[in-house]
C-alpha positions as CSV (number, residue, x, y, z in Angstrom):
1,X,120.5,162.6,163.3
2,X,121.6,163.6,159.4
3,X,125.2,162.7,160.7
4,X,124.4,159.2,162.0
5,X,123.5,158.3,158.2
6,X,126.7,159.5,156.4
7,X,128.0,156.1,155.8
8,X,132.5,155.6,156.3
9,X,133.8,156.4,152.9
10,X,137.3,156.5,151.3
11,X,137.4,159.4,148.2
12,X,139.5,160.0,145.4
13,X,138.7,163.6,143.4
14,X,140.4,165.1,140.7
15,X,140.7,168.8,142.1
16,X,140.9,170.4,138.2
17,X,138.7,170.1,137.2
18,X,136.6,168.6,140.3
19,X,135.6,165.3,139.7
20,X,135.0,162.3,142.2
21,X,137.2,159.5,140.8
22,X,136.5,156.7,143.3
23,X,134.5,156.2,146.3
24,X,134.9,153.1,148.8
25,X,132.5,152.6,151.1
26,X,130.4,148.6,151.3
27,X,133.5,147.7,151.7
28,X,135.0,149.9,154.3
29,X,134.7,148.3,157.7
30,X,135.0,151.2,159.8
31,X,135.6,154.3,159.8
32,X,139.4,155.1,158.7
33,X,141.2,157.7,160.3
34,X,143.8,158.5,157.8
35,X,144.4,157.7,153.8
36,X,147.6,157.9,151.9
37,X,149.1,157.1,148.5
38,X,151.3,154.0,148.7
39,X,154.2,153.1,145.9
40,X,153.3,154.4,142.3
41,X,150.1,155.5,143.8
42,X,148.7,152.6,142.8
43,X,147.5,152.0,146.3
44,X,145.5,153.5,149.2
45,X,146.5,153.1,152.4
46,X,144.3,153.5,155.4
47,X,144.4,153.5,159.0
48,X,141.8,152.6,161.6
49,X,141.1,153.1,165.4
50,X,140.8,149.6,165.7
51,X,144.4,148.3,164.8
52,X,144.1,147.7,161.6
53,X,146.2,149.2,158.3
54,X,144.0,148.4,154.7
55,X,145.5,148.5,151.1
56,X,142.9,149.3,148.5
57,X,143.5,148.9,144.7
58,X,143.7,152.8,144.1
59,X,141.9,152.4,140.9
60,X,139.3,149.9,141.6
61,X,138.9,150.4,145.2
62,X,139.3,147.2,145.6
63,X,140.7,145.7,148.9
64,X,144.2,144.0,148.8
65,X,145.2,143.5,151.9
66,X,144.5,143.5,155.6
67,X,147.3,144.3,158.2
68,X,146.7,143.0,162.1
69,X,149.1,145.7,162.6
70,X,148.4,147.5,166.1
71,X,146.9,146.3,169.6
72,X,145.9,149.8,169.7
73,X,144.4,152.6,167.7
74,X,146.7,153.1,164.7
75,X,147.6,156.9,164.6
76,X,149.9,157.5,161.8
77,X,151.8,156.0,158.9
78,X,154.8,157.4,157.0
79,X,157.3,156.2,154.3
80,X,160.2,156.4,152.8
81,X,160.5,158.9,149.6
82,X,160.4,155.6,147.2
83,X,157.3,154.8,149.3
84,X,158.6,150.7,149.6
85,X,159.1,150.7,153.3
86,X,156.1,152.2,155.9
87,X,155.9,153.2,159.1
88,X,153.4,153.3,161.0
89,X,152.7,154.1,165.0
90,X,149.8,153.7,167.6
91,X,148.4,154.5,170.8
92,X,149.7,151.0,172.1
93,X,152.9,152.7,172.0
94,X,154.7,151.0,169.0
95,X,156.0,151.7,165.9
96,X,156.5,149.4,163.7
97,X,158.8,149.3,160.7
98,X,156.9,147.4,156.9
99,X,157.6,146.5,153.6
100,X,155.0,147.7,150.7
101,X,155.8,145.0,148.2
102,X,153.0,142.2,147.6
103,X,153.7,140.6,151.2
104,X,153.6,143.5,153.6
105,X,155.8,142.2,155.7
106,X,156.8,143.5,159.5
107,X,160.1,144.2,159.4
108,X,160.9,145.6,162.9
109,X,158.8,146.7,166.1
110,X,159.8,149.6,167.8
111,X,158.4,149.5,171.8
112,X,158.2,153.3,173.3
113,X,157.2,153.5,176.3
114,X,154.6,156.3,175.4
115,X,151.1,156.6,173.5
116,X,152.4,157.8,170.2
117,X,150.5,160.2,167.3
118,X,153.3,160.2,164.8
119,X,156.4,158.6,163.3
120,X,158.5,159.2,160.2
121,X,161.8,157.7,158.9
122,X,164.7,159.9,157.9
123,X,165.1,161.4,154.3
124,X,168.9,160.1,154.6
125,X,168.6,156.5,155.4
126,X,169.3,155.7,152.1
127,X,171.8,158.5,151.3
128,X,174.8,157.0,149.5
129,X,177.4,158.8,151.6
130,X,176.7,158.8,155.5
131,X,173.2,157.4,155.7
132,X,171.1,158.2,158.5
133,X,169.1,154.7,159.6
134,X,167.1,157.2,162.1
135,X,163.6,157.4,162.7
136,X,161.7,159.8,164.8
137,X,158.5,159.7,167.0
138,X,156.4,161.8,169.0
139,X,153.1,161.5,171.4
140,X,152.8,161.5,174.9
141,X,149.9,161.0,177.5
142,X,147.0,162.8,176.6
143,X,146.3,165.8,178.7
144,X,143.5,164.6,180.4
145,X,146.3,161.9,182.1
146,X,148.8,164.3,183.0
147,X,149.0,164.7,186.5
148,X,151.5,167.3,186.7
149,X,152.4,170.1,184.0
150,X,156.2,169.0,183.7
151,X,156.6,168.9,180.3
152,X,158.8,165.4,180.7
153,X,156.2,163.7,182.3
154,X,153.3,163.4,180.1
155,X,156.2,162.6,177.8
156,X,156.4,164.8,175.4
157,X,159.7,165.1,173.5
158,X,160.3,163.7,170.5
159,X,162.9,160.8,170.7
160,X,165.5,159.6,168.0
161,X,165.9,155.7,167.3
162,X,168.2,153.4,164.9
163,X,166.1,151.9,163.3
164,X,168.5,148.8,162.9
165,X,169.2,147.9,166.3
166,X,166.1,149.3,167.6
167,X,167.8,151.6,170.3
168,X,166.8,155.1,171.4
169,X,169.4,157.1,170.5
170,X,168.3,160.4,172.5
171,X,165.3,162.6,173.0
172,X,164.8,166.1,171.9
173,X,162.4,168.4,174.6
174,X,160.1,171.2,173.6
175,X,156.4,170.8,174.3
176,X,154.1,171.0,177.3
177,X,151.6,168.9,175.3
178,X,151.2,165.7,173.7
179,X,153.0,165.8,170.2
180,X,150.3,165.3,167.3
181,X,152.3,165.3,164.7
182,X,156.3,165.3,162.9
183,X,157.9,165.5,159.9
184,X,161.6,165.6,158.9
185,X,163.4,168.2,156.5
186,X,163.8,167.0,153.2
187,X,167.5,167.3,153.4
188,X,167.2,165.3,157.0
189,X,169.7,168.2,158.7
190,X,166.1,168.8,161.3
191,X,162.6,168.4,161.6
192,X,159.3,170.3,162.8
193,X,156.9,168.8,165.2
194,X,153.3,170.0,166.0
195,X,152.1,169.7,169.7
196,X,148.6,170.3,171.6
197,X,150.0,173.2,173.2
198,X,149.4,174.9,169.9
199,X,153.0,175.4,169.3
200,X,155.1,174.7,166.1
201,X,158.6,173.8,166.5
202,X,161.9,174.0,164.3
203,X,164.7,172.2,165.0
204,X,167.7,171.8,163.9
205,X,170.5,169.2,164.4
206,X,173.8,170.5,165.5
207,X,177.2,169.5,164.3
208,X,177.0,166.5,166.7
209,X,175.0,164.4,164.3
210,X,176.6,164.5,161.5
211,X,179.7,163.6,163.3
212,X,179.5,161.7,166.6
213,X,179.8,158.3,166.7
214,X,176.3,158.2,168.8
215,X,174.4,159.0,165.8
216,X,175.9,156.9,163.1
């Protein structure tokens, strides 16, 4: 078929007016799953089924660097707002914590014990008064696993960790489907998570955050 012969390409295009700006393809292994600026967009950064995270040269297309990251599929990446620290989470049921300087170092491995679709650090970790080392993540079995329609156990909520001692901190319930994707408020007081049930939720963090010892 037509479809067969569309080779795995990365694209950059200027949207005003529209222009292609960059297209990556010999070199693309596989097909990538999701593409993202890294720091100073100077960078791409992709994601793949098969484990691996790749950092192109965003002007070039050039391939920097190769990350062994996942034993599974990788399913998201996220950063922090300066972009030097990135996330990323997979179906193997880690997250794992990295740095975006010339080494791309793993900083800290977070083991769930659930597939997971997304992951993002809080907008307050580096907040000069009361930071926030938290990070969020959300999946669950996919539906054709679940047994039962108990929303706990495909494991579905989204769960809070410190991202320092690599602890769960607690878990926050709400959908009867696996959780596809999360992102935090910019001012970190809540976040909003996406599930398969077709649902959008809101949440908000109560007082309790901001001032029990528990989430410090």
């Amino acid at each position: 078929s037509s479809a067969e012969l569309v080779p795995n390409r990365i694209m950059v295009w200027q949207f005003q007016p529209p222009k292609k700006l960059l297209s990556i393809d010999n070199d693309l292994p596989m097909k990538a799953t999701k593409v993202k600026w890294g720091p100073f967009d100077e960078t791409l950064v992709s994601i793949f089924e098969e484990g691996y995270i790749i950092i192109w040269d965003a002007a070039k297309g050039a391939k920097i660097h190769q990350i062994d990251a996942h034993k599974g599929p990788v399913t998201g990446i996220s950063f922090t707002e300066d972009r030097m620290l990135m996330l990323s989470c997979s179906k193997d049921q880690s997250a794992k914590l990295w740095t975006m300087d010339e080494e791309y170092e793993l900083v800290k491995a977070f083991e769930t014990d659930r597939p997971l679709n997304d992951a993002a650090i809080s907008p307050l970790y580096n907040a000069e008064k009361d930071p926030k080392y938290h990070i969020l993540m959300g999946g669950g079995q996919d539906a054709k696993d679940v047994t039962t329609t108990a929303g706990s156990s495909g494991k579905f909520e989204a769960i809070l960790w410190n991202m320092v001692f690599g602890e769960e901190i607690g878990s926050v319930k709400g959908h009867f489907g696996p959780m596809n994707t999360l992102a935090w408020r910019r001012d970190g007081k809540g976040f909003v998570t996406g599930g398969e049930d077709g649902y959008v939720r809101v949440h908000h963090w109560d007082k309790d955050y901001f001032t029990s010892k528990k989430f410090e």
